[in-house]
C-alpha positions in Angstrom: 12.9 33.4 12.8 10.8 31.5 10.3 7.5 32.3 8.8 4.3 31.0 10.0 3.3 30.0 6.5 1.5 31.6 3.6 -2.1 32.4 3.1 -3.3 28.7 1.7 -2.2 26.9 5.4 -5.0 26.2 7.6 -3.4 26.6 11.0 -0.7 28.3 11.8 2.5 26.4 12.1 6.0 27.5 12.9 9.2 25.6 11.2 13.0 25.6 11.9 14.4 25.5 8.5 17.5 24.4 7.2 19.4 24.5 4.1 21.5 22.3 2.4 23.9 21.7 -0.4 24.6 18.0 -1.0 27.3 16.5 -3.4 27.8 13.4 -3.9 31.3 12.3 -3.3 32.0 10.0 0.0 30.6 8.3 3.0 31.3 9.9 5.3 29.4 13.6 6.8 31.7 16.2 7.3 31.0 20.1 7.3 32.8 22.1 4.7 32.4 26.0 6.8 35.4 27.6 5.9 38.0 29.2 8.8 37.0 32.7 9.1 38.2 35.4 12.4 36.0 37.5 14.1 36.8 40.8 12.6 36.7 39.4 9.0 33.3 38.1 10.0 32.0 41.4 11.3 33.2 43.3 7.9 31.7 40.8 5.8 28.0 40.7 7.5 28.6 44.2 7.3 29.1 44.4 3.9 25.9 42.2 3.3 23.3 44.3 5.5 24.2 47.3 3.3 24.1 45.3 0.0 20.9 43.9 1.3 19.2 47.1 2.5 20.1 48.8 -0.9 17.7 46.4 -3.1 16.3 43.7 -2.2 14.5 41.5 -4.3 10.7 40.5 -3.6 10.2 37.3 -1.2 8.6 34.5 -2.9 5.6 32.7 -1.0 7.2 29.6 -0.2 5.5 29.0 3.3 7.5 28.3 6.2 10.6 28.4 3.8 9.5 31.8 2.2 11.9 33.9 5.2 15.1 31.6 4.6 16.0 31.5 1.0 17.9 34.2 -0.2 19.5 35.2 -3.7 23.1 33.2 -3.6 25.4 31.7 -6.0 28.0 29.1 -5.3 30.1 26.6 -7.8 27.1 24.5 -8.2 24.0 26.5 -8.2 22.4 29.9 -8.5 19.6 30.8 -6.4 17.6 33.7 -7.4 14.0 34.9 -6.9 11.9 36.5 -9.5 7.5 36.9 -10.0 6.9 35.2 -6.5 9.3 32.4 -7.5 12.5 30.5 -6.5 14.6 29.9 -9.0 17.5 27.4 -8.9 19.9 26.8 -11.8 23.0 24.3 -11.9 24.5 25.0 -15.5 26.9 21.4 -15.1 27.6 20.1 -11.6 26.4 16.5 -11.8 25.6 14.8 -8.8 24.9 17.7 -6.9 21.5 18.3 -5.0 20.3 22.1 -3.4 17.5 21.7 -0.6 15.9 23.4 1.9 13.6 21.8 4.4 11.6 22.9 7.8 10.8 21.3 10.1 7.4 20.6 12.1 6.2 19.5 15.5 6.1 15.8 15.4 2.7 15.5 17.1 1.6 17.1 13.7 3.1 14.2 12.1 0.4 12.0 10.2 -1.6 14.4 9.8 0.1 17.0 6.9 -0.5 17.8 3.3 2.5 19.5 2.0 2.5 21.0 -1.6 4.9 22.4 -4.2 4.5 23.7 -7.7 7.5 23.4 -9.9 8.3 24.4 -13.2 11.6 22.8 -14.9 13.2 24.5 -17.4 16.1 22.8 -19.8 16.6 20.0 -17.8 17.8 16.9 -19.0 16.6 13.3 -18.4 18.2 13.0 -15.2 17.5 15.8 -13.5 14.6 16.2 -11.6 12.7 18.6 -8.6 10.2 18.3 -6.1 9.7 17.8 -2.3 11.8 16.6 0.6 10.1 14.6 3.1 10.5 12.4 5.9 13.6 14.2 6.4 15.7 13.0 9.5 19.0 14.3 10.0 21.0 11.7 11.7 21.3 9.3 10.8 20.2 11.0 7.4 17.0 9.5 6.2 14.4 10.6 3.9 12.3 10.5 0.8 12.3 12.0 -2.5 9.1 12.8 -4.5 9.7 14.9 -7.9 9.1 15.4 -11.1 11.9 14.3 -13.5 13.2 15.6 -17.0 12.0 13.1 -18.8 8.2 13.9 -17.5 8.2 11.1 -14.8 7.0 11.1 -11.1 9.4 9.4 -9.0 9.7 8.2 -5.5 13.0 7.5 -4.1 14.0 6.9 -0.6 17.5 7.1 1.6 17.4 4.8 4.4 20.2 2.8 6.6 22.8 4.4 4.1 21.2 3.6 1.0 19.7 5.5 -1.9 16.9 3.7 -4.0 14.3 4.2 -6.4 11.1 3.2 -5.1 8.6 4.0 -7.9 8.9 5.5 -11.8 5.6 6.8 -13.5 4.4 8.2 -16.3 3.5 11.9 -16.0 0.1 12.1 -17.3 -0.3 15.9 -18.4 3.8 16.6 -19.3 3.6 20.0 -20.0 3.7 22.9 -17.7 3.9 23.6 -14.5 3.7 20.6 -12.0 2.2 20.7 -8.5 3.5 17.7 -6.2 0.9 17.1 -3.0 2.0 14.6 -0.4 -0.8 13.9 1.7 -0.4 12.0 5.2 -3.3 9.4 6.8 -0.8 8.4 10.0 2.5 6.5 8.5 0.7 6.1 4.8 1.1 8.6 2.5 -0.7 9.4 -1.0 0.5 10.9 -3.9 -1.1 13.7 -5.9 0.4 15.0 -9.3 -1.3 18.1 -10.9 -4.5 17.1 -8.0 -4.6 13.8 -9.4 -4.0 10.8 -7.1 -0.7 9.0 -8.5 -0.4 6.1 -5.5 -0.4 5.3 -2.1 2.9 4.1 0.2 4.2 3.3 3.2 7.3 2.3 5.4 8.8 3.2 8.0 9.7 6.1 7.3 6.2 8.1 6.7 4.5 10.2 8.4 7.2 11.4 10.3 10.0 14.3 10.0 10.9 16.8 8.4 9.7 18.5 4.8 11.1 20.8 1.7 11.9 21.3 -1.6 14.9 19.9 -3.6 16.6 20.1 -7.0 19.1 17.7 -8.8 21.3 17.4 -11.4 22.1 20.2 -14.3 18.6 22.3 -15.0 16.8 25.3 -13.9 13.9 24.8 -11.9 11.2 27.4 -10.3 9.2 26.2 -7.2 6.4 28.3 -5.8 3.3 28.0 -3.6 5.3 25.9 -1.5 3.3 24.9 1.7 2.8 22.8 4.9 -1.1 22.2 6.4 -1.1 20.6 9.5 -4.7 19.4 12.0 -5.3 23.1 13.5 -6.2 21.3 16.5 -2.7 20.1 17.4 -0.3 22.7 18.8 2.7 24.2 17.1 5.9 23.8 17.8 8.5 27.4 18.3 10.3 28.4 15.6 14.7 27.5 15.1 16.7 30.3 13.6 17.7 28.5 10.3 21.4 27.3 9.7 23.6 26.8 6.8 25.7 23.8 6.4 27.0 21.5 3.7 27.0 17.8 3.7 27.8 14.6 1.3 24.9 12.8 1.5 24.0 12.3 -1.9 20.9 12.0 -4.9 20.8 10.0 -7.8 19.3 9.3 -10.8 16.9 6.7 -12.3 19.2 4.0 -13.0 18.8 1.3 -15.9 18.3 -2.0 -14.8 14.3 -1.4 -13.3 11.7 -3.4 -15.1 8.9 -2.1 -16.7 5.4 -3.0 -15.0 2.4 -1.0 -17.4 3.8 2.3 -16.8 5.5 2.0 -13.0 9.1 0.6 -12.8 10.2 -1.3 -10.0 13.7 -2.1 -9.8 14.7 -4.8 -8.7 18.8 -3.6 -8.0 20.9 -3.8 -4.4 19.5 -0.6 -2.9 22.5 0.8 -3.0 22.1 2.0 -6.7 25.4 3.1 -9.0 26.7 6.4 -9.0 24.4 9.1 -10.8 26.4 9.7 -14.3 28.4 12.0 -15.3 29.1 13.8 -18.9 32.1 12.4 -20.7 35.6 13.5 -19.6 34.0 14.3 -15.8 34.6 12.3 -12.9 31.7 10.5 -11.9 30.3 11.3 -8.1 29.6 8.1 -5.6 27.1 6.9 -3.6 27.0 6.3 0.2 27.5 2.5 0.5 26.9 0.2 3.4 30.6 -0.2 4.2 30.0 -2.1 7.4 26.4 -3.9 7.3 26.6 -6.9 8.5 23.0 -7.7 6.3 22.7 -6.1 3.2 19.3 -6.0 1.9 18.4 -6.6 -1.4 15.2 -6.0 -3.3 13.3 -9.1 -5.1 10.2 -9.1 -7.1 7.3 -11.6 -7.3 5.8 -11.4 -10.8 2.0 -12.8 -11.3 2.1 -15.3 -14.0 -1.7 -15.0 -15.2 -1.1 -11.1 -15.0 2.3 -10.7 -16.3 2.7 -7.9 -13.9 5.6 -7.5 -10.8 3.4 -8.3 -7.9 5.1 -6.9 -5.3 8.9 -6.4 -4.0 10.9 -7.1 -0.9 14.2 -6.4 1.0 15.6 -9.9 1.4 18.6 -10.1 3.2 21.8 -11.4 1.0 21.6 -15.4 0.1 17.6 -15.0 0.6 15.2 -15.7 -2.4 11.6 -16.2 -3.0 10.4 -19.9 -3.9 9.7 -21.6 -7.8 8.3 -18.9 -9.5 4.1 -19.8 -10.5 4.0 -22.3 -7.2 5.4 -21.7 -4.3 7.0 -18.3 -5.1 5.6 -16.7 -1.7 8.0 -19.2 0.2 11.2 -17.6 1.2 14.3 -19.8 1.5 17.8 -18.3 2.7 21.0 -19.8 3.9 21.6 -22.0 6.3 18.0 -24.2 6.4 16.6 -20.9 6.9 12.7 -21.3 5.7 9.6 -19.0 5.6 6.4 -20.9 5.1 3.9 -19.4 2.1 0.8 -18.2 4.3 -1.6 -20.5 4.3 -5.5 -20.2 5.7 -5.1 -22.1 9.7 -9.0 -21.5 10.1 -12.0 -20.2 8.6 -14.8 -19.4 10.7 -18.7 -17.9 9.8 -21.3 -16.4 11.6 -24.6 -14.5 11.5 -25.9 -12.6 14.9 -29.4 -13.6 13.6 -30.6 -17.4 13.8 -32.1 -17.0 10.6 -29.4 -16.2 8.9 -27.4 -18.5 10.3 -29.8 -21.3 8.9 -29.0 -19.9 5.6 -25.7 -21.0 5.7 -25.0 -24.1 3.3 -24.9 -27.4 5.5 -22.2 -29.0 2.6 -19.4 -26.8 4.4 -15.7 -26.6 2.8 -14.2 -29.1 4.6 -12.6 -26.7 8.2 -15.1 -24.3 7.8 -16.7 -23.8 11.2 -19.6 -22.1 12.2 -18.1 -19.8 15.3 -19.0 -16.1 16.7 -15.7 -14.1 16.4 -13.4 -13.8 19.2 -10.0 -11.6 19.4 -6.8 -12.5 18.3 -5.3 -13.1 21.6 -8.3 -15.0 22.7 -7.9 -17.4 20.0 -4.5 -17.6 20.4 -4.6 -18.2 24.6 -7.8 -20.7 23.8 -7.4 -22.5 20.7 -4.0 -21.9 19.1 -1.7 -23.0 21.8 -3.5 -26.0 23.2 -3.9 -27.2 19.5 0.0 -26.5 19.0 1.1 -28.3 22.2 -1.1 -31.3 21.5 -0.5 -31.6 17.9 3.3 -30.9 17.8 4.2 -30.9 21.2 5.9 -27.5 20.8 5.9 -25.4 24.0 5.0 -22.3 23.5 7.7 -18.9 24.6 6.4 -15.7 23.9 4.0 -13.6 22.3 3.8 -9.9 20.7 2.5 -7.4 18.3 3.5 -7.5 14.5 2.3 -4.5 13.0 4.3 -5.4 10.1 1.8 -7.5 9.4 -1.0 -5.3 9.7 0.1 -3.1 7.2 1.1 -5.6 4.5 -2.8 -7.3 5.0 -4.5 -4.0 4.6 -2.2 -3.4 1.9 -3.3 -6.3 -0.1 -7.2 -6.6 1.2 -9.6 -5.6 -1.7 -13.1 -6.6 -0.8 -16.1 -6.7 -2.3 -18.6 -3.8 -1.9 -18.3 -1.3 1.6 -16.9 -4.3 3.1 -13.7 -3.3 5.2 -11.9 -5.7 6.7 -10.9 -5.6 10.5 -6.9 -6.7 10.4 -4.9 -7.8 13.8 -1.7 -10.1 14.2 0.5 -11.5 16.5 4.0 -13.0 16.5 4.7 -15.9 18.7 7.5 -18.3 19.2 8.3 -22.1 20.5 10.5 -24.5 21.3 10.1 -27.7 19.2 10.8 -30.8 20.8 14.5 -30.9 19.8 15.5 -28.1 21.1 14.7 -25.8 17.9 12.9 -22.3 18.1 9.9 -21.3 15.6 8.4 -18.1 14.8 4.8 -18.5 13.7 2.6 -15.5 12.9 -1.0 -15.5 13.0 -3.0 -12.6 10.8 -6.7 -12.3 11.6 -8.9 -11.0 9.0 -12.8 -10.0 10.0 -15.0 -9.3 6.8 -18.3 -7.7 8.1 -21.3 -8.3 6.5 -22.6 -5.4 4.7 -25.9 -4.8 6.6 -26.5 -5.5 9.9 -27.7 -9.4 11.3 -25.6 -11.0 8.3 -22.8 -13.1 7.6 -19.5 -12.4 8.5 -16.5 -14.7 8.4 -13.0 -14.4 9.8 -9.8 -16.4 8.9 -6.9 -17.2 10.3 -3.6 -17.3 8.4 -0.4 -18.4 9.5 3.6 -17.9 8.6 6.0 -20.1 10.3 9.9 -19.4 10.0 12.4 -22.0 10.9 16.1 -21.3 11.6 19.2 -22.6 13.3 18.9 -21.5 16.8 22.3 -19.8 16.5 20.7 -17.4 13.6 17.4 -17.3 14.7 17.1 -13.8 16.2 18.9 -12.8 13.1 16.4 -14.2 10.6 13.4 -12.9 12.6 14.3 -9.5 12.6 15.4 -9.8 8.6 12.4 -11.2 8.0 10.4 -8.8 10.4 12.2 -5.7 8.1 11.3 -7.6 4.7 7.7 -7.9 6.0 7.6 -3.9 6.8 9.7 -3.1 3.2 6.8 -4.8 1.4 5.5 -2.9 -1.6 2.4 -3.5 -3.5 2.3 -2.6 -7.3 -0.4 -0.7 -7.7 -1.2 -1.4 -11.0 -0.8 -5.0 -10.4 -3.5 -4.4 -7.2 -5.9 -2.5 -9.6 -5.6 -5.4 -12.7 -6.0 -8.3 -9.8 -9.2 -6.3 -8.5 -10.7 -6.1 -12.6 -9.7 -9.7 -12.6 -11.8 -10.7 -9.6 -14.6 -9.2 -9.9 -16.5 -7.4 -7.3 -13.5 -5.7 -6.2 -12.6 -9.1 -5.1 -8.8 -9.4 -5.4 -5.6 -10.7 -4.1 -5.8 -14.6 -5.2 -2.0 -14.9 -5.4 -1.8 -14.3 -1.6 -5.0 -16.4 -0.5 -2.9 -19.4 -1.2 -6.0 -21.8 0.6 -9.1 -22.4 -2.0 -11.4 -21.4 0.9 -10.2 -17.7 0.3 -10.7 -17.7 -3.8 -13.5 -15.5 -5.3 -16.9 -17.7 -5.6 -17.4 -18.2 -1.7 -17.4 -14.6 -1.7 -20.2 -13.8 -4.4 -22.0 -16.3 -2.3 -21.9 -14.7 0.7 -22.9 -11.1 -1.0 -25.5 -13.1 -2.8 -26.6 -14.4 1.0 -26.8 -11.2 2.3 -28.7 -9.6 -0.6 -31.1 -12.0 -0.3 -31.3 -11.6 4.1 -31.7 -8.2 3.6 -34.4 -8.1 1.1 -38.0 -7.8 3.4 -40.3 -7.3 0.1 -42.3 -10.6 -0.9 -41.1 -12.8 -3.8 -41.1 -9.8 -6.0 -41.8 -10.7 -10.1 -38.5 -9.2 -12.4 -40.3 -10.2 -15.2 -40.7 -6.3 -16.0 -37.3 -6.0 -16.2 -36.0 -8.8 -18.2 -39.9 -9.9 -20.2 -37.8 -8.9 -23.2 -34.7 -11.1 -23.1 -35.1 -14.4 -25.1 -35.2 -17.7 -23.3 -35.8 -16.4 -19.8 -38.8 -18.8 -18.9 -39.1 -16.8 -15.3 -37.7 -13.8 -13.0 -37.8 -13.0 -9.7 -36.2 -11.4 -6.9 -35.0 -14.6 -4.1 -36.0 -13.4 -0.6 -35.8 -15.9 3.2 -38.6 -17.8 1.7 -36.2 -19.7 -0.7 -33.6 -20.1 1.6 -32.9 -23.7 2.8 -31.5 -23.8 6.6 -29.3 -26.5 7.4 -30.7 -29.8 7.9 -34.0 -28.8 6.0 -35.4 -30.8 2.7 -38.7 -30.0 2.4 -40.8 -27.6 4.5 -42.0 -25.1 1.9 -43.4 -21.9 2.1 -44.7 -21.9 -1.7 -47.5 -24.0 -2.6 -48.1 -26.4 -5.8 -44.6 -27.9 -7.0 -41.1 -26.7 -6.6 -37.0 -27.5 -7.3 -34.8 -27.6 -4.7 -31.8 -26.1 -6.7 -27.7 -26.3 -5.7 -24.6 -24.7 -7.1 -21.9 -27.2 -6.7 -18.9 -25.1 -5.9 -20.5 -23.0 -3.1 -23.0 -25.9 -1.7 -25.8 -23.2 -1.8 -29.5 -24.5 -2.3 -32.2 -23.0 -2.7 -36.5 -23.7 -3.6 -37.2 -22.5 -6.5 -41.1 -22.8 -8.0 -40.1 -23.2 -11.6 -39.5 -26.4 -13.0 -37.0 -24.8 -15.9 -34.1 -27.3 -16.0 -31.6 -23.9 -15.4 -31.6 -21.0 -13.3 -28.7 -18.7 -12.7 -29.1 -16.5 -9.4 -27.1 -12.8 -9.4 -24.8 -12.0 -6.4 -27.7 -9.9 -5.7 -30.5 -12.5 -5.2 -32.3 -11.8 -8.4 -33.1 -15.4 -10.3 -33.5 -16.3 -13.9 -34.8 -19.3 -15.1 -34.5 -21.3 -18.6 -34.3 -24.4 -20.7 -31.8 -23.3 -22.8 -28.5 -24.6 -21.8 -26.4 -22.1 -23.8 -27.7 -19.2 -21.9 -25.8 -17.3 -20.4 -26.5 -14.1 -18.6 -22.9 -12.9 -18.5 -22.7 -12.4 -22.3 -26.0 -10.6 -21.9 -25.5 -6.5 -21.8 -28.3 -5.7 -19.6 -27.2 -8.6 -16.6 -23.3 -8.8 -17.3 -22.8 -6.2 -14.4 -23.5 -8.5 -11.6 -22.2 -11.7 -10.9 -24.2 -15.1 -11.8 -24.1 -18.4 -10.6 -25.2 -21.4 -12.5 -27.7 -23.6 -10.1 -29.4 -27.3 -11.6 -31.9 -28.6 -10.1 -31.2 -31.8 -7.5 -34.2 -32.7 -5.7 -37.9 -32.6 -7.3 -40.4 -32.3 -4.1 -44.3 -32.1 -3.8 -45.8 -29.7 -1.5 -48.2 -31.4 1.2 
């Protein structure tokens, strides 16, 4: 029976555990046990229990695995364990894999940290070691997370008969032994190399199935403190007696033809990759290919042309492609007049629970803007959406359901400023056009929260619409669906958008609508910063007194705000400016007649006559954002 794990586990979890020896070599699964009689059977177990009970050698502490790996030797590796370790060697069978894995009770699933350290010893650049996970037996899909002989971390994944490499990095600390954490939050997982966060993924495959260990390729590895942690509150599953088989699903290496982004690669091949090489004079092993898909996918990359970085990739089915590269390269376009729509912003609505700050709010609106309390998705959809459809288009509406596709890829790609977290729902809906046509639309609805309570929030709603003969419309939807849920977002990329930004504020390639670009939302943190402040007009002239041309400082609270529809009831006696930034239609009084003022994301307000100032090449004020406001309206106080 299998061990309950070792001392570092929090609960206690049983797992069925299986071994395996994988070779490339065909398509097809077939087990290679050998024909054996009863009698022979009996000698040889025989045979083994005295062998075994003569010496033995120490158990290494490899958790729930720790009870099933034995010392063996076939013509492709030699297993052995020594100080608390297991060591596997393969002195030249290429293409050939060793793994064990257990399995756990899938209403642990989501919520597991499992962790190896590994140690690899003369291996060469395409070898590699490390976990198993999301193991699923048939039809055989997992993923691969390990550290390869040319000190890289590397992600690959089987799925629907098709081995790929997801994601090549640079080992940051080469030397040594490596410990490999994969760490679950539902179906996303993060990576951890040496306790160090490496990335975060998802598809459909995490958070799910089963987990071990795995080597690859000519090397010698050691793997130790192998382990499993699961919620202690969730109830184990009984433990399998473990089973030895042999299959032909097969590993591979890091093939050639990925791109370099920074230091992740992203390749951008068929996902069936090549066959892993082979020294000279050998015969080269195969990979599983999709013999009889009907859809192969294929992974495409959108590349950011003011970053120079791979934005994200995609599984497009075969004949599909992203649009003109640097305008419309989020459009998909595929065979037969089959069209996916870049998103674009449908709505954009703002809101305050307070009256006072919804005064605050410009009056000079972006054109569409409305000023609306939020409603749910489907509310909007059974109120607004459809009626504006039908009367607009005259499309009739069919059907509605969830896309959590969707979800994921907008959480995926939301970086907002501050503790603002973004509330995410969509739906995917369908109509008839009036000649006879279907459309899929889907709506995304983002909520940004204001960051203290009675301010401004504002919710969008963005919209996809995919148009395809009738005869191939179920066909495209569910490609499109599975290219949606295959999404992957460079990291790096994510990280160099955010910098970019500002504020955290990121993702302009996807906001395709200029109501979603980054001023509107320094404004509305500069709004809030300013709601929330109860002090009086309080002086910052102790903070900046010293910096040249600053004429006057303060900290903006509701006194200078200007509601809508309001010119020139002041609270501040003797003269004042009614002052306006352009691009966000933001006004404020101001009791300064400097001919300049910038204003901070954070409310604070300098004023100047010097028109080359400028607080962003200023150390002390370059960490917040600034705003340049002019005065438009000179007003004297009754």
């Amino acid at each position: 029976m299998a061990h309950t794990g070792n001392a570092t586990a929090a609960p206690a979890i049983h797992f069925p555990v299986i071994h395996f020896t994988a070779q490339i070599k065909s398509t097809s699964l077939h087990f290679l046990l050998p024909r054996i009689t009863l009698s022979s059977l009996l000698l040889l177990a025989a045979a083994l229990i005295i062998a075994l009970s003569a010496a033995r050698p120490a158990l290494a502490d490899m958790g729930p695995l720790t009870q099933h790996i034995e010392a063996a030797a076939d013509d492709q590796w030699i297993v052995s364990l020594s100080d608390g370790k297991v060591r596997m060697e393969n002195t030249q069978a290429w293409g050939f894999a060793n793994y064990y894995y257990a399995k756990s009770a899938p209403a642990q699933w989501g919520s597991r940290k499992i962790s190896v350290t590994i140690d690899a010893l003369n291996g060469s650049n395409d070898s590699y070691a490390g976990l198993l996970y999301a193991f699923h037996e048939n039809p055989a899909s997992y993923l691969v997370y390990t550290v390869g002989g040319d000190s890289s971390l590397n992600l690959h994944s089987m799925l629907n008969n098709r081995y790929d490499q997801v994601l090549k990095l640079d080992l940051k600390d080469p030397k040594g032994p490596v410990t490999l954490t994969i760490e679950e939050k539902g179906d996303r997982i993060s990576l951890f190399a040496n306790d160090r966060l490496v990335t975060s993924y998802g598809n459909s495959q995490t958070g799910t199935g089963a987990s071990g260990i795995i080597a690859a390729n000519p090397g010698t590895y050691l793997f130790s403190n192998f382990s499993i942690q699961g919620d202690p509150d969730i109830p184990a599953e009984p433990a399998a007696e473990s089973q030895t088989i042999a299959n032909n699903t097969g590993v591979t290496d890091n093939e050639a033809n990925d791109n370099p982004v920074s230091d992740i690669k992203v390749s951008d091949n068929r996902l069936a990759p090549p066959a892993a090489p082979a020294p000279a004079g050998d015969q080269a092993t195969g990979l599983p290919q999709a013999e009889n898909s009907q859809n192969p996918l294929f992974f495409k990359s959108i590349v950011d042309p003011d970053l120079d970085l791979i934005q994200l990739r995609a599984a497009l089915p075969d004949g599909w492609r992203f649009g003109q590269p640097g305008i419309d390269q989020l459009q998909i376009i595929g065979p037969d007049n089959i069209t996916v729509s870049k998103p674009v912003t449908f709505a954009k609505f703002l809101y305050a629970s307070d009256a006072l700050a919804r005064q605050s709010i410009p009056s000079t609106l972006p054109k569409g803007v409305l000023i609306e309390p939020v409603m749910s998705l489907s509310d909007y959809l059974l109120s607004r959406f459809i009626p504006e459809i039908r009367e607009k288009l005259n499309y009739r509406f069919l059907t509605s359901y969830p896309t959590p596709e969707f979800i994921r890829l907008s959480r995926d790609i939301s970086v907002t400023a501050g503790n603002a977290k973004p509330r995410i729902d969509a739906i995917g809906t369908e109509w008839q056009t009036p000649e006879g046509e279907i459309v899929f639309a889907s709506l995304t609805q983002t909520l940004i929260p204001p960051p203290s309570p009675g301010g401004i929030y504002s919710w969008t709603i963005q919209l996809t619409q995919l148009n395809a003969p009738r005869n191939e419309f179920r066909k495209a939807i569910d490609a499109y669906r599975k290219s949606i849920d295959s999404t992957e977002i460079n990291p790096v990329w994510l990280q160099a958008a955010a910098a970019k930004g500002g504020n955290g504020t990121a993702v302009p390639q996807f906001n395709t609508d200029p109501l979603l670009a980054a001023d509107p939302q320094i404004h509305w943190q500069r709004i809030n910063a300013i709601y929330s402040r109860n002090r009086a007009d309080t002086t910052a002239d102790d903070i900046y007194g010293k910096i040249a041309d600053i004429n006057h400082s303060a900290y903006l609270t509701r006194s200078n705000l200007i509601g809508q529809g309001q010119t020139g009831d002041t609270l501040l006696s003797g003269e004042f400016h009614i002052v306006s930034n352009p691009d966000s239609g933001e006004q404020y009084r101001i009791n300064t007649n400097s001919k300049y003022h910038w204003i901070s994301s954070e409310g604070q307000k300098l004023s100047t006559d010097n028109p080359s100032f400028d607080p962003r090449s200023v150390d002390k004020l370059r960490q917040q954002e600034w705003s340049l406001f002019e005065p438009v309206q000179q007003v004297d106080s009754p």
